[in-house]
N, C-alpha and C positions, 0 to 999 in steps of 0.2 A: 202737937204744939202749934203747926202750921195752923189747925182750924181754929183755936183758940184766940191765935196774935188776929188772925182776919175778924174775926165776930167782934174782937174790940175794936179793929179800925173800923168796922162795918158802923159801929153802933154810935163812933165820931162823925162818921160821913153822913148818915141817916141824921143827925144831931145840927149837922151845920148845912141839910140841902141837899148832899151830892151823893147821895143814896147808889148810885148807879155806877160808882167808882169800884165798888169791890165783889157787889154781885159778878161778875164774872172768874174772878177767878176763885171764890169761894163755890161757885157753879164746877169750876174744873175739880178741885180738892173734894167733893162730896160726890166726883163721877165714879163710879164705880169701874169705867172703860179704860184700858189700859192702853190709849192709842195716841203718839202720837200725830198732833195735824200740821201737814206740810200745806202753808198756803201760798198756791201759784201767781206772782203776778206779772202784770208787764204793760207800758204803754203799746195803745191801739196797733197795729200789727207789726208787732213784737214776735211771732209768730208761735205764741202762751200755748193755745190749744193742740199744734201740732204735737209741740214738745210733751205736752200729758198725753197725749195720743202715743207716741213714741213710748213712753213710758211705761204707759199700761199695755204697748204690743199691739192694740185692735184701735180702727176710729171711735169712739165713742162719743167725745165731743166734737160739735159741729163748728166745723172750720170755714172761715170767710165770711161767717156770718156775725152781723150787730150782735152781738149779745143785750138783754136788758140789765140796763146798771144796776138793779136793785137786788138782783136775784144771785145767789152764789150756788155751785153746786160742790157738793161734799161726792167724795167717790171714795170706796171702802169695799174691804173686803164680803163677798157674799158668796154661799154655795152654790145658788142660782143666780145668772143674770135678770134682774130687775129696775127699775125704775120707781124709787116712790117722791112722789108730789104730794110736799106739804102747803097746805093754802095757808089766807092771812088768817079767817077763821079758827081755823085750829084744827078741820079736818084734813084728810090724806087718802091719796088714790096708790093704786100700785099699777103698774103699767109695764108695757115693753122697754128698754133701753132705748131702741129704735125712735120711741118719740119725744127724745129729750127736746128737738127743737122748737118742738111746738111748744114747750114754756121756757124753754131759756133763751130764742133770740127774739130781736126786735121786731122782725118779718111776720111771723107767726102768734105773738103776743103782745104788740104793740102800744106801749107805756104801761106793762104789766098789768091786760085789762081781764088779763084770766086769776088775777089776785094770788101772784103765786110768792110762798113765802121763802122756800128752798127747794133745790132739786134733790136728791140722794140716789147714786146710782150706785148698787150692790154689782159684785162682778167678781168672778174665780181668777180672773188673773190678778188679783193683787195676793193670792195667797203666799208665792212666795217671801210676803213683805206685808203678811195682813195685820200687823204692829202700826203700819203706816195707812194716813188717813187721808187725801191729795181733797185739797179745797182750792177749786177753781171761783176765783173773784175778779168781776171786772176791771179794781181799780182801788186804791188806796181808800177813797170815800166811802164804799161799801163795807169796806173792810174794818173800818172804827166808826161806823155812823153806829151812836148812841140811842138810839131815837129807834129803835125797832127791836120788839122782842126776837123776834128770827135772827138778827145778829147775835142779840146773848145766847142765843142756844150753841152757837159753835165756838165762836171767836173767844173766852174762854181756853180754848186748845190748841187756841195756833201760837204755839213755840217756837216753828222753821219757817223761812219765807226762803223762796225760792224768784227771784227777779229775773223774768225774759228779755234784755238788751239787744236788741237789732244789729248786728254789725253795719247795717247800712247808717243807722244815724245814731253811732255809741255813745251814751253818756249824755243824754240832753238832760237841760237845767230840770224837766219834770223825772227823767230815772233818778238822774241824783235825789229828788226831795221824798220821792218813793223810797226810795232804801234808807233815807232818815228815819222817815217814819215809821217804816218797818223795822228797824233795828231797835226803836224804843221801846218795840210792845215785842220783839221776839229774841232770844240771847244767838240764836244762830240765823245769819243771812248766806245764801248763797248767789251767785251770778251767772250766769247762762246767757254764752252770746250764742247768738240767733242766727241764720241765713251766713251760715260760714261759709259756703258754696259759691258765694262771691266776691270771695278775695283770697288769691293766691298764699301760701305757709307767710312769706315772708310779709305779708301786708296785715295776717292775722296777728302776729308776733308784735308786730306794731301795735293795733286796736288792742290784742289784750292788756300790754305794758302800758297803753293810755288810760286802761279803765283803773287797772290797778292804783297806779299813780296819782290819777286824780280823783278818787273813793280817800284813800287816803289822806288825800292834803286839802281836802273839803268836810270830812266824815271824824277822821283822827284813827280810821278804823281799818284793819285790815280783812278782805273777805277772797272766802275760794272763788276762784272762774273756772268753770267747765266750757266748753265749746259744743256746738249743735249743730248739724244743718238736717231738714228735713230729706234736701235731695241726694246728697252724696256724704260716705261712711256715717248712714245713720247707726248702721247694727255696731258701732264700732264707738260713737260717741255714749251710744243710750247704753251700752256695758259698762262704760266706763263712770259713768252718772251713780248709776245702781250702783257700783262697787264702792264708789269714792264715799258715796252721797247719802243715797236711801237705805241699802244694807244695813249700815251703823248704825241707823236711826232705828231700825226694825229689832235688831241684836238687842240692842242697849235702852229699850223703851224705858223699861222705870225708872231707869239712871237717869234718861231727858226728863222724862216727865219731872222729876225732882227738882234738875237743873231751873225748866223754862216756870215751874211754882215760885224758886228763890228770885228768879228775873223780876216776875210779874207781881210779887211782893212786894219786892224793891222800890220800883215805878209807882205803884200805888201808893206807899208810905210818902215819898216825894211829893206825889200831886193831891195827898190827901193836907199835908202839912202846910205846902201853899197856898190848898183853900182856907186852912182852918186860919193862918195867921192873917189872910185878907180877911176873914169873919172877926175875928178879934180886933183889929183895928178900925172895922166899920163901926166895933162897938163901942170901942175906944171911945172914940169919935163922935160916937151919937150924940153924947153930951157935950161935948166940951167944943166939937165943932159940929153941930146938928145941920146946921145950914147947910156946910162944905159939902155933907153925906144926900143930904137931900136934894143940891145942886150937880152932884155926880151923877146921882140916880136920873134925873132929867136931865141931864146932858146926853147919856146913855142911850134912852128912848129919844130924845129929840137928833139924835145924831142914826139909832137902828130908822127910824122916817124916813129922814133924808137917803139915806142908803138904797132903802128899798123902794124908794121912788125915781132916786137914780137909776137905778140897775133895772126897772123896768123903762125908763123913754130910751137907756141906750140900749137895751133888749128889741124896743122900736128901732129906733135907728139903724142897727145892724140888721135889721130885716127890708128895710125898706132901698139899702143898696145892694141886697143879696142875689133878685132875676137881674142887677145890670153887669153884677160881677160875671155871674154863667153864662150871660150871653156875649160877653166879651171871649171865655176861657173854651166855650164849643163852636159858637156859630160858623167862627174860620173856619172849622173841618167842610164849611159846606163847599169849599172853593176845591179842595180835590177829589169829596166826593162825591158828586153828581158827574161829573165826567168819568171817573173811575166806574162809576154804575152805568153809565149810558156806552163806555165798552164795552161791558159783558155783557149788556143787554143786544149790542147789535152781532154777538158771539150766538147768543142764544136763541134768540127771536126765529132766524131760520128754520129751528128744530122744533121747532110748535106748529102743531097739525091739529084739524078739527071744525068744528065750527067756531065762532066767534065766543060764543060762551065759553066750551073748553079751553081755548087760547087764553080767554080772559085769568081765566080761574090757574093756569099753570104760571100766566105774568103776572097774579096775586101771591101766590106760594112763593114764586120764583124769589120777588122783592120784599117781598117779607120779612124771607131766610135773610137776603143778606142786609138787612135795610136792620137786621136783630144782631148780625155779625161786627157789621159798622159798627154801630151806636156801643156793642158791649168793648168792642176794639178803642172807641172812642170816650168811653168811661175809664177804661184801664189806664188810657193815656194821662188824661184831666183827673183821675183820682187823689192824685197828692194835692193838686192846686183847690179842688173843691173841699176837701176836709181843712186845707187850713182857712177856708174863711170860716169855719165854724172854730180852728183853734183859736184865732185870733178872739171870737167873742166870747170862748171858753180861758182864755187867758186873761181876759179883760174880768168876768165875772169871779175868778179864783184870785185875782190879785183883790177887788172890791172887798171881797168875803174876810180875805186875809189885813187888808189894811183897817178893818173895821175893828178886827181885833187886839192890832197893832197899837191904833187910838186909843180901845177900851181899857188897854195895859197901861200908856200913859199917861191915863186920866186914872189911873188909882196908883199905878209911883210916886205921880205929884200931890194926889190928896192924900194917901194914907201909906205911901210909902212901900207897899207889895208888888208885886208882881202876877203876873198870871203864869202857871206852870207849861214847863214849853212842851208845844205839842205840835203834829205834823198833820196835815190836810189837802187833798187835791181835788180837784173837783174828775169826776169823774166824766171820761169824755172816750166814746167806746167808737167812735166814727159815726159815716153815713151809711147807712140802710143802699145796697145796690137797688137801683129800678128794678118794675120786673116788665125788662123789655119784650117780652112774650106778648102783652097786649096791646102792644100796637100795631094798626088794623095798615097793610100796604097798600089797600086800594079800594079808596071809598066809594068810586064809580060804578052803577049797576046799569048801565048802557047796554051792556052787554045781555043785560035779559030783556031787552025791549029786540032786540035782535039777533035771538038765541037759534032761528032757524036758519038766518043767512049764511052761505059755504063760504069759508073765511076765504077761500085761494082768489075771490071777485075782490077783497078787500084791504086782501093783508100787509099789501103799502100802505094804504090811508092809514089802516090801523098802527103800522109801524111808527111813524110821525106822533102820533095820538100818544101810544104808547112812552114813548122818549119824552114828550112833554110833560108828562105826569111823573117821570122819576123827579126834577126840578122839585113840584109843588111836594110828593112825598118825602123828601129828603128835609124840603123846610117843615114841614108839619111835625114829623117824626123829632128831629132837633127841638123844638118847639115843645113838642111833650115832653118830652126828657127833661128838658130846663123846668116843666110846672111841674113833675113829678121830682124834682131833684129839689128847687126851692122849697114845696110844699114840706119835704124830711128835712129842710134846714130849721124850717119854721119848727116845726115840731120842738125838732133839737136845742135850737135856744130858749123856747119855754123852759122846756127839761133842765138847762144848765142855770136858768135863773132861779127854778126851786130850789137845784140844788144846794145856791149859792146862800137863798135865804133862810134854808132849816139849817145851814151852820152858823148863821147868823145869831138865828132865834134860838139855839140851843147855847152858842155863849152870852148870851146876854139872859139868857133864864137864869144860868150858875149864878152869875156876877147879884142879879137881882136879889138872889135867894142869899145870896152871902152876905149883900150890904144892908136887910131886914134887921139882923143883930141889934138888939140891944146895950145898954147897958147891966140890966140884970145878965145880961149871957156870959158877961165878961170873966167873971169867976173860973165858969162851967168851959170857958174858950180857953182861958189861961191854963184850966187843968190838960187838956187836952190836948196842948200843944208842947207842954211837958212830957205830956206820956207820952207822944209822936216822937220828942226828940229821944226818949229811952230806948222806945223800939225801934230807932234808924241806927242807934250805936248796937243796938243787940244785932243785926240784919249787916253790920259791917264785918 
């Protein structure tokens, strides 16, 4: 009966443009795989990947690392540990587990230039629970982007969403609009606070009854909260997850599967019904207000222009204050440490014996190690302050994206009276890429080989002096790389959050275009259609 009711909605959708509304769950209903798919998510370090690592007992996903937005990885039960890598092509490697980094973070495949479509990693520890199918996604955007066949091949199956919440910062205005939109497209959410290990019982009692409370009085909804921390009573949270959580879902698969088909029916019939009735009144309309429809449609395009011409000078702008932001947020570290290095330098110095070359090359090593020590010590510090100047311009681009759509609704309530069906979006925003402070060089001076024969113990005052002066110029050089190598992944990043922002653009204003084509001849063929929607929305209650 399920395949039946879909092929007719299918064959309304295909009829009025929006083709791409029901293939996916018509994709699930003709899979033959009886799995449910639990899909993980969580704003930027949420701590997502620990928690499926915890889950599945072994590390498997790579933790600390950018992920690439585009790319999700499915984990499933397997006899053997594998790896398979599906490209955009349509071919597939199998691989160790071992090298999932090398296509799913930013470091190693950077702006997914190894064309990769999905990851899939097979593994015996999910057998206790090989019903259950864990889809690790970067971010809400990945996770409903229409616009990619590799999304339909899974998304389709995700009926559970699982939301990682930081206890450090619970409940921002982006988890809240993450679990909206997860709850539209999944009938079960769960919640998972994060980093419990740093807040005493009575201060977690708090954060939990905050998230509860206000999930609810934002949402109208009530959802489970589990508790997590990576470092302390993991074997004690991750039992109790399995037991409450995943178990049931493994026990009870065809009973979900059932369930999350009547959800994703539902949602469909809603948002197939609001395109069909904006296509009916476009057609309405052709005639009788032909101008109004045809002034809407150019208003549309002359407003997506403007948009996209904005969002790229201020995509400029926000670049062009981005080295004066970093060197405001590092260069102070250089006031305490160039004298903190030129302590242990006069600790150490003593202890080096040789000629002048081996000196040299022991106070290359020497400042090297710590000149790599600092700088990561000094990224760890500035790591919140640097990611929000890219939130800020990832906030800026998701609000654009979002208000554009806001317009396009109000410019067809006021001509024709519809609405556009409501839906959830965030732009996807996965952090910054760590340096890799390993290449920078501690001591660019090769003096020391024009005077590789002389017995240092004639020299090793002079050189002591020498030496000291040089931690100064490498401490600013070394900071100074950091900031081009730190700007440089900003740059990157806000390209990235501007496409982002314009393939959600250009994918609501394709719909909208396709729907306002309608003619009058259609109007008949609209009217039918929008009857038979409203038959099978009362059949579906």
């Amino acid at each position: 009966m399920k395949l039946q009711l879909l092929d007719e909605i299918a064959e309304i959708n295909k009829a009025i443009g929006a083709p791409d509304l029901t293939r996916p769950v018509l994709d699930l209903i003709n899979s033959r795989e009886n799995t449910v798919y639990v899909a993980v998510l969580g704003q930027f370090k949420a701590g997502k990947s620990s928690f499926i690592n915890s889950i599945l007992g072994e590390n498997i996903l790579p933790v600390g690392s950018v992920p690439v937005t585009a790319i999700v990885t499915r984990i499933r039960f397997g006899v053997q540990p594998r790896l398979i890598i599906q490209f955009t092509d349509g071919h597939e490697i199998i691989t160790d587990t071992s090298d999932l980094p090398l296509y799913v973070t930013e470091k190693l495949n950077p702006d997914n230039s190894k064309h990769v479509a999905q990851a899939i990693v097979e593994h015996p520890l999910l057998e206790p629970y090989k019903n259950i199918s864990l889809i690790d996604t970067p971010g809400l955007g990945s996770l409903y982007k229409h616009n990619t066949m590799a999304t339909l091949q899974w998304l389709p199956f995700t009926g559970v969403a699982i939301v990682a919440v930081s206890a450090e910062r619970p409940l921002s205005e982006e988890d809240i609009n993450l679990i909206k939109g997860v709850s539209q497209y999944c009938p079960d959410v769960a919640i998972v606070i994060t980093k419990t290990d740093m807040f005493g019982p009575t201060q977690m009692a708090e954060i939990k009854s905050y998230i509860t409370q206000s999930l609810a009085k934002t949402t109208g909804k009530s959802f489970p909260v589990y508790e997590y921390s990576a470092i302390t009573d993991t074997a004690e949270y991750r039992q109790k997850i399995i037991e409450k959580l995943i178990l049931p879902l493994h026990n009870h698969a065809e009973e979900k599967l059932k369930e999350i088909t009547q959800h994703k029916v539902k949602n469909i019939l809603e948002q197939t019904f609001a395109y069909t009735d904006m296509a009916l009144q476009a057609a309405l309309k052709r005639e009788t207000a032909k101008e109004a429809v045809n002034r809407l449609l150019q208003d549309v395009k002359n407003n997506k222009q403007y948009q996209e011409r904005e969002m790229l000078w201020s995509g400029a702008s926000f670049k062009d204050g981005v080295r004066d932001k970093l060197e405001k947020i590092i260069l102070p570290y250089r006031t305490e440490l160039t004298p903190k290095l030129t302590r242990q330098f006069d600790e150490v110095y003593p202890q080096w014996n040789g000629t002048l070359y081996k000196v040299s090359r022991q106070y290359e090593q020497w400042l090297k190690a710590e000149m790599e020590r600092e700088v990561t010590e000094i990224d760890r510090k500035s790591f919140d302050q640097i990611n929000q100047i890219v939130r800020e311009t990832a906030n800026y681009f998701e609000y654009t994206a979002l208000r554009f759509r806001q317009l396009l609704d109000e410019k067809l309530s006021h001509e024709l009276g519809v609405h556009l069906p409501e839906t959830y979006w965030q732009i996807d925003f996965a952090g910054i890429d760590k340096p890799d402070i390993a290449i920078y060089r501690a001591f660019d001076s090769h003096l020391d080989l024009l005077l590789f024969f002389l017995p240092m113990q004639w020299f090793k005052p002079l050189f002591w002096g020498y030496f000291k002066k040089q931690i100064t110029i490498e401490v600013d050089k070394n900071l100074h790389r950091y900031i081009s190598d730190v700007t440089h992944k900003i740059f990157k990043t806000i390209d990235q959050l501007y496409q982002q922002a314009l393939t959600y653009i250009n994918n609501e204003l394709k719909t909208v275009e396709t729907l306002l084509q309608q003619t009058q001849s259609d109007y008949n063929k609209l009217q039918h259609y929008l009857e038979r929607l409203q038959e099978l929305k009362l059949q579906e209650l």
